[in-house]
N, C-alpha and C positions, 0 to 999 in steps of 0.2 A: 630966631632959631639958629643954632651954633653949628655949622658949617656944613657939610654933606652926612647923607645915610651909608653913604657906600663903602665905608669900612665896617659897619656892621652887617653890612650884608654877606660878607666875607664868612662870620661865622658861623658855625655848628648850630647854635641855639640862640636866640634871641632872648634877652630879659628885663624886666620891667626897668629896669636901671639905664639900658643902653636906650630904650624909649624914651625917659624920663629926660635923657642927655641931649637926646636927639630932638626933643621939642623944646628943651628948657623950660623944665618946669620940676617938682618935686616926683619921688616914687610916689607920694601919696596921693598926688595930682592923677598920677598915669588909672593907681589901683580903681580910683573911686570913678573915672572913666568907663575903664574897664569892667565894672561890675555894677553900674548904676547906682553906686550909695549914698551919693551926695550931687546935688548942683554943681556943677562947672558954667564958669563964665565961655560963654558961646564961639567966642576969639580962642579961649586958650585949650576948649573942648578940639576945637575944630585942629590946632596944632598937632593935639595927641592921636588925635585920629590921624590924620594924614602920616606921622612919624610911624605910625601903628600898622597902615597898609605899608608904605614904605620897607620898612625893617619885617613884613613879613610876621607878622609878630604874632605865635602864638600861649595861650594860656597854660599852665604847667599846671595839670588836673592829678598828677599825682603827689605833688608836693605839696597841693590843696587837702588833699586826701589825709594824708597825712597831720595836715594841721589841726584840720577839723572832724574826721574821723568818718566824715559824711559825703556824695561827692554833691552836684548840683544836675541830677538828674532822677527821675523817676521811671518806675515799671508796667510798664504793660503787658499783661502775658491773655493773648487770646488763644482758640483752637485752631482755624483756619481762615490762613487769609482769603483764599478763593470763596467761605463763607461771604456771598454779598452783605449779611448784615453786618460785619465789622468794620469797613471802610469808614462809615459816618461816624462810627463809635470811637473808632482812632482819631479821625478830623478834631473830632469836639474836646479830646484825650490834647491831642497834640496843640489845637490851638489856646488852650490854657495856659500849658504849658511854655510855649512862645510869650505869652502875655506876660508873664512872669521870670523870664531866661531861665526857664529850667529845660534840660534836655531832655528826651525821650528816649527808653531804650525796651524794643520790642521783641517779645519773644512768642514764637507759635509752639504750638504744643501738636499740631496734626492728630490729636487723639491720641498719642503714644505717650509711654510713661518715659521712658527714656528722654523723648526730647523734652518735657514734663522738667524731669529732673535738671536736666541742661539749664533748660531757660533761668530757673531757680537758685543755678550755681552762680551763675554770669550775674545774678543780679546782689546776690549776698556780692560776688569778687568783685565785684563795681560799686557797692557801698550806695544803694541809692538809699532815694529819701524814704521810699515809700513804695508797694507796689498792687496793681489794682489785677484781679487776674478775675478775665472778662470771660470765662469759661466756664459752661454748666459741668465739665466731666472734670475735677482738679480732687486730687490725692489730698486729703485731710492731712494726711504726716506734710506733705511736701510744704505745707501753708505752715504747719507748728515747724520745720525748721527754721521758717524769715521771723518767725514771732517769738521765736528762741531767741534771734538775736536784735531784739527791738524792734524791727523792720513793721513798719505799719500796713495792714492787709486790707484792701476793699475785695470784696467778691461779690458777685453778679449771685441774685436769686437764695444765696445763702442765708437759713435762719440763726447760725450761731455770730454770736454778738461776742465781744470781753474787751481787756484792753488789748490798747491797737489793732482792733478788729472789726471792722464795720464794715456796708452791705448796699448796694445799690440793688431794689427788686421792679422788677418791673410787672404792675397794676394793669394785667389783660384783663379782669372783670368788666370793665365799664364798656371796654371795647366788646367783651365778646357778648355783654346787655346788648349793647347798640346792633350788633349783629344779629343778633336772636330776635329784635323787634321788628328788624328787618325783613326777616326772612317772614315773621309772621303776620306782618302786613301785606306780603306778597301772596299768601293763601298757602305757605308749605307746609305742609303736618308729618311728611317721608323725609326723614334722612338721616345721611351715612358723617360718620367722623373717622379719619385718617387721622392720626399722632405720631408722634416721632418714640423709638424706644424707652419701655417704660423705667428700663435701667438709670437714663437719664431724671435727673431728679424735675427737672423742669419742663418735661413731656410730659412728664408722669401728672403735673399738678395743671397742666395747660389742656390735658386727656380729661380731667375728674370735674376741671372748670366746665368745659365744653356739655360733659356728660350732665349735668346737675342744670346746666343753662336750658339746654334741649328738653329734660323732664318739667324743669319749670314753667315754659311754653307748652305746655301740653302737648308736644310733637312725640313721635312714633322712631325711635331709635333702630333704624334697621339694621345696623352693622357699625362695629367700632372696630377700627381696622390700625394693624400696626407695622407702622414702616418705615425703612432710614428716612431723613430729615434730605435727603436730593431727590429728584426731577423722575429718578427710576421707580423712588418708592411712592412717588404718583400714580404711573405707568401702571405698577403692581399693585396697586388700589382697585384703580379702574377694574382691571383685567380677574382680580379675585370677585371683585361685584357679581359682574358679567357669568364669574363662573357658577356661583349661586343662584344665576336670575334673580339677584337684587336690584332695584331700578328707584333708588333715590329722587325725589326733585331735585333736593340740594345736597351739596357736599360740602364739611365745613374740615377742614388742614388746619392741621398744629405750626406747619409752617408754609412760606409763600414758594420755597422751593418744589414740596411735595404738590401745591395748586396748580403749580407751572407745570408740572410732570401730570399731572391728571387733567386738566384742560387739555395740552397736546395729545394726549391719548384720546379722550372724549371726541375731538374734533377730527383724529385719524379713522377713526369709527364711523363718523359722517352722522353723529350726534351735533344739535344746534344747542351751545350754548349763549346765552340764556333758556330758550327755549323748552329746550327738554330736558337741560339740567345745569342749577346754576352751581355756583364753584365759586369758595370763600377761601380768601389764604391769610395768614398774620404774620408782621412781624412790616409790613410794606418796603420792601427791599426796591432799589430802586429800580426791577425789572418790572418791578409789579405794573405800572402806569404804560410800560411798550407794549405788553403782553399784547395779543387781538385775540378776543376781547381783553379791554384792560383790564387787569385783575380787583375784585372787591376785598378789601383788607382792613384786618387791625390793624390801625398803626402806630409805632411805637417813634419816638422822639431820642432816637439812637446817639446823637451828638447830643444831646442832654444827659444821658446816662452817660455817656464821656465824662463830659463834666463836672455833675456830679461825684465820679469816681474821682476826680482830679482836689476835688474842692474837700473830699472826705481823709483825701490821705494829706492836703497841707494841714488841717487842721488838729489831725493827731501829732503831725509830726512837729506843731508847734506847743499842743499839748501832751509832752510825751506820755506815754502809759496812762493817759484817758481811757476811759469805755464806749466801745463803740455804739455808731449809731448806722440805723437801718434807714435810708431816703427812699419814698415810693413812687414813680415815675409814670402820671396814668397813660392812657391808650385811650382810640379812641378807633369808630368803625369808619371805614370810606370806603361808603357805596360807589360801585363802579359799572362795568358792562356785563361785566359775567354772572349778575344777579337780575331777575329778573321776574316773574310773574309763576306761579305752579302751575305747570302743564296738568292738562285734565286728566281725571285719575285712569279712563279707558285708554290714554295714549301710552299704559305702560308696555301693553301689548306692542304695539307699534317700535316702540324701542327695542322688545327682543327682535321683533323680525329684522330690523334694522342691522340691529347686529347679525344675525344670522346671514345679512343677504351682506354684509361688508366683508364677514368672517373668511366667506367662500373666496370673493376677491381681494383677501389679505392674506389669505391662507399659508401663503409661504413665511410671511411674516412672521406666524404666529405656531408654526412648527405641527 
């Protein structure tokens, strides 16, 4: 190696040249280092690395830009992060990504169209590869802008397909089979279905699934009830029941967040579940298993729909203007605590009183 780093430490901007100097070896030594494109002998890799931490040395992502018109990252655009379900979905998003030195660039939408739009500018002015947008609520224009300009789109639950267009869905049937044999093996014939807004396109087919499963069971639909996708519109489930003198065995949730929000209410009630009523949630977020009782769930393979999104946008973007494809992601049920055996059909009585004698000493609670 040819003398000291420390006159290039001196400068403004580090470049593959002052590297290239400072290990003695060629620019094309340093490039193919630097971007994994060829074998390097182990002695002379290890040079360039070291010259490479030394000099501080970073990659110049806009002059890359520029050459190739593409940068070396892709898109992720979910709704919310405090959504438990997207943590795994990004893991499995981001570690593909890592696998392949491609970056990640994350954008949340919080439900708003604005930031919606945002996300969507940042990813067109960053030139990525490709962008996977893991959200039921997304602006059909906002998607034909990235696909105006080549940009390759995965979307979550979407039936429109074309070029650079393609679709990760995820296959509750089998899950919510599995649950419905469940329940009917445990003797329950009463119950109630909670779903998430039918605006949403994916509540809406998660509500029709549920509804259609329950009739195929010969069970007795007592109430299909609609409410946000959080812990409140549980709350508000239970407590609209309650207000009809509806008294379910089971309760089956469109999601695990609305289960958690209806379990904690049931049990504020001084309701036993399993017992007096059991409570299903989907989507197995990773609260579902602390829950007490631990929650019974569809569960979905969320870091695999990652993946999937990640694997459908290299491959358009290696086929440019291919026609998209739709991948289906099954489910599956897991029985847990909060299912349990159909309370006898005289004990509904016993539930209203219950309620009535908890009502009194919650009463401030409940206004």
């Amino acid at each position: 190696m040819k003398g000291s780093c420390e006159p290039y430490c001196m400068k403004m901007t580090v470049t593959m040249q002052d590297v290239a100097q400072a290990a003695d070896v060629s620019i094309t030594t340093v490039s193919h280092v630097i971007n994994a494109t060829r074998p390097i002998a182990p002695a002379t890799r290890a040079r360039v690395l070291k010259a490479l931490k030394e000099l501080d040395y970073y990659k110049n992502s806009s002059a890359r830009l520029l050459v190739r018109g593409h940068s070396d990252a892709l898109g992720l655009i979910i709704s919310d992060i405090d959504n438990p379900f997207y943590p795994q979905l990004i893991k499995g998003f981001e570690r593909a990504c890592h696998a392949e030195r491609l970056e990640l660039i994350l954008g949340m939408t919080n439900y708003d169209r604005r930031n919606a739009e945002a996300a969507v500018r940042r990813m067109i002015e960053d030139r990525v590869r490709g962008v996977a947008i893991m959200s039921a609520e997304f602006d059909s224009k906002l998607v034909g802008r990235l696909l105006d300009r080549k940009i390759p789109v995965v979307r979550l639950d979407d039936l429109e397909l074309g070029p650079n267009q393609s679709a990760v869905h995820i296959d509750y049937s089998a899950g919510v089979q599995q649950a419905m044999d469940h329940l009917a093996s445990l003797g329950h014939e009463n119950v109630a279905i909670v779903h998430g807004p039918k605006k949403v396109l994916s509540s809406s087919r998660y509500s029709r699934l549920l509804m259609n499963a329950v009739r195929a069971h010969g069970m007795r639909l007592l109430s299909c009830i609609e409410q946000a996708n959080q812990p409140a519109g549980g709350i508000a489930a239970i407590q609209e029941l309650i207000a009809k003198k509806i008294y379910p065995t089971a309760i089956i949730c469109g999601k695990d967040l609305i289960a958690i929000g209806a379990l904690g209410e049931a049990l504020r009630l001084g309701w036993r579940v399993p017992a007096d009523v059991s409570i299903i949630g989907s989507d197995d977020i990773a609260f579902a298993v602390y829950c007490h009782p631990s929650l019974s769930t569809v569960h979905v393979q969320k870091d695999e729909v990652g993946l999937c999104a990640f694997r459908l946008l290299q491959k358009m973007f290696k086929d440019k203007g291919s026609h998209g494809v739709a991948v289906s992601i099954e489910t599956q049920f897991i029985p847990r605590e909060s299912t349990g055996q159909a309370r006898p059909g005289n004990s509904v009585m016993e539930m209203s009183q219950s309620y009535s004698g908890n009502r009194r000493g919650l009463g401030s609670l409940h206004g």
